[in-house]
PLY file of the C-alpha trace (Angstrom):
ply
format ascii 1.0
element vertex 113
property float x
property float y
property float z
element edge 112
property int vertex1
property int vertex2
end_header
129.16 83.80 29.52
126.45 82.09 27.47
126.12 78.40 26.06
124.42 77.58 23.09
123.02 74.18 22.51
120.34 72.76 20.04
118.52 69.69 20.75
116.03 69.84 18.27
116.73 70.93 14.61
113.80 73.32 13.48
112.52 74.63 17.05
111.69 77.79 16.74
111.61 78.89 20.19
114.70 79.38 22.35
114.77 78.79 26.29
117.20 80.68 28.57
118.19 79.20 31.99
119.38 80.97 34.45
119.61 81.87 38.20
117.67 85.30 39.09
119.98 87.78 41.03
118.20 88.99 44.39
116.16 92.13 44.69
117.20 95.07 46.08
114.73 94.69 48.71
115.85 91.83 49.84
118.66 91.74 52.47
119.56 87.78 51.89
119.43 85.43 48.94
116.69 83.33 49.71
114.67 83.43 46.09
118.00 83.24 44.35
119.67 80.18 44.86
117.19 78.20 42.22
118.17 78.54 38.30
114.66 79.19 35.85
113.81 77.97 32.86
111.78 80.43 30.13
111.32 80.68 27.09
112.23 84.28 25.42
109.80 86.28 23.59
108.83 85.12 19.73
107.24 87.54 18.97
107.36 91.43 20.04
104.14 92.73 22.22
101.32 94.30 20.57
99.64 97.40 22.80
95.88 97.47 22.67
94.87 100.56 21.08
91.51 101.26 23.68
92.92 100.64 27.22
97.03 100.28 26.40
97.46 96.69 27.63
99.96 94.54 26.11
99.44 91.14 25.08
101.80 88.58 23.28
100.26 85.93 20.75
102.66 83.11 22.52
101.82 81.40 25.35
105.35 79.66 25.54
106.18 83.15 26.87
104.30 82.81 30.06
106.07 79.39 31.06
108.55 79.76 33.79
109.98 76.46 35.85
112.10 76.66 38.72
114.89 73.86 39.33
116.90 73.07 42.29
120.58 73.44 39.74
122.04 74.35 36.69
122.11 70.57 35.08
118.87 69.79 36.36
117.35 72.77 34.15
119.38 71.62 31.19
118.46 67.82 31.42
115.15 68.87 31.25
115.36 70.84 28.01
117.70 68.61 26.72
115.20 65.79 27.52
112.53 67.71 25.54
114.38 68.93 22.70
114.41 72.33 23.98
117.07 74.49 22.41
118.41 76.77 25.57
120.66 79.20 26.08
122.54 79.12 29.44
123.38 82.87 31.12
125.80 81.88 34.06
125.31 84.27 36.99
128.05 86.85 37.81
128.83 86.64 41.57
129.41 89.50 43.56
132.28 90.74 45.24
132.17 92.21 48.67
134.64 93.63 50.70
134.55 92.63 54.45
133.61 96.04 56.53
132.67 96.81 59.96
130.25 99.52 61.04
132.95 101.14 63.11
135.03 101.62 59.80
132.22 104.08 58.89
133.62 106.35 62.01
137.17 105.70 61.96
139.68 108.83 62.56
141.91 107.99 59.22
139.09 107.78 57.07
139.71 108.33 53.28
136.88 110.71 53.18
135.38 112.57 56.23
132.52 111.31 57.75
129.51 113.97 58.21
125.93 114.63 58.50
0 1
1 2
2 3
3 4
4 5
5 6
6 7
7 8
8 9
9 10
10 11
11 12
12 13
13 14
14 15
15 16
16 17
17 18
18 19
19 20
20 21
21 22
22 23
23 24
24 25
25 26
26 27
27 28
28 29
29 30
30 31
31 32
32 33
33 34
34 35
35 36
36 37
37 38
38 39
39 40
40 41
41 42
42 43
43 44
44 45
45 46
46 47
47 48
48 49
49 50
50 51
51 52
52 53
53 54
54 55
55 56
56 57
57 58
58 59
59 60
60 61
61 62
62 63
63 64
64 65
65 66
66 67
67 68
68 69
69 70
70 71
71 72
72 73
73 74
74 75
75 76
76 77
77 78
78 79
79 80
80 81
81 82
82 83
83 84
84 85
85 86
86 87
87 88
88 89
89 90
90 91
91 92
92 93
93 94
94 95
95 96
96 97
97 98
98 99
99 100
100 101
101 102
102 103
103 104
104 105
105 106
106 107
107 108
108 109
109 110
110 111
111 112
């Protein structure tokens, strides 16, 4: 679900907030309980012909805030006539299992090595 607001007629740059999900090589959610605040590419990336960097001609692109919540992030753009785009996160559903469920008798499928 996104949100669309515009506090600034004629801005030409659009900000999305939202809260990262966690890596897979994380095991808890400790860097993903914050929501960011960036601004989304203006312009496409240009690849340097000698070496194959990229670079961007926006700078705006390299801005990235970190807020404690959702409103927080918004008041801010709000505040600064930011027009933003909120992405809400989609939370995950897990079912409850023990490790002994992965050697249970009545398993669905057999368990092997």
């Amino acid at each position: 679900m996104c949100l669309t607001a515009k506090a600034q007629k004629g801005s030409a740059m659009v900000a999305r907030i939202f809260r990262p999900a966690k890596t897979a090589m994380q095991s808890g959610k400790g860097n993903s309980q914050h929501w960011i605040i960036e601004y989304e590419a203006g312009t496409p990336k240009l690849i340097e012909p000698l070496m194959g960097y990229t670079s961007s001609s926006d700078m705006l692109s390299q801005v990235r805030m970190k807020f404690e919540t959702k409103e927080d992030a918004v008041r801010f753009a709000e505040a600064n006539g930011i027009e933003y785009r909120v992405m809400e996160p989609r939370e995950q559903n897990r079912v409850a299992m023990s490790y002994s469920d992965n050697f249970r008798y009545d398993r669905k499928v057999p368990w092997t090595h």
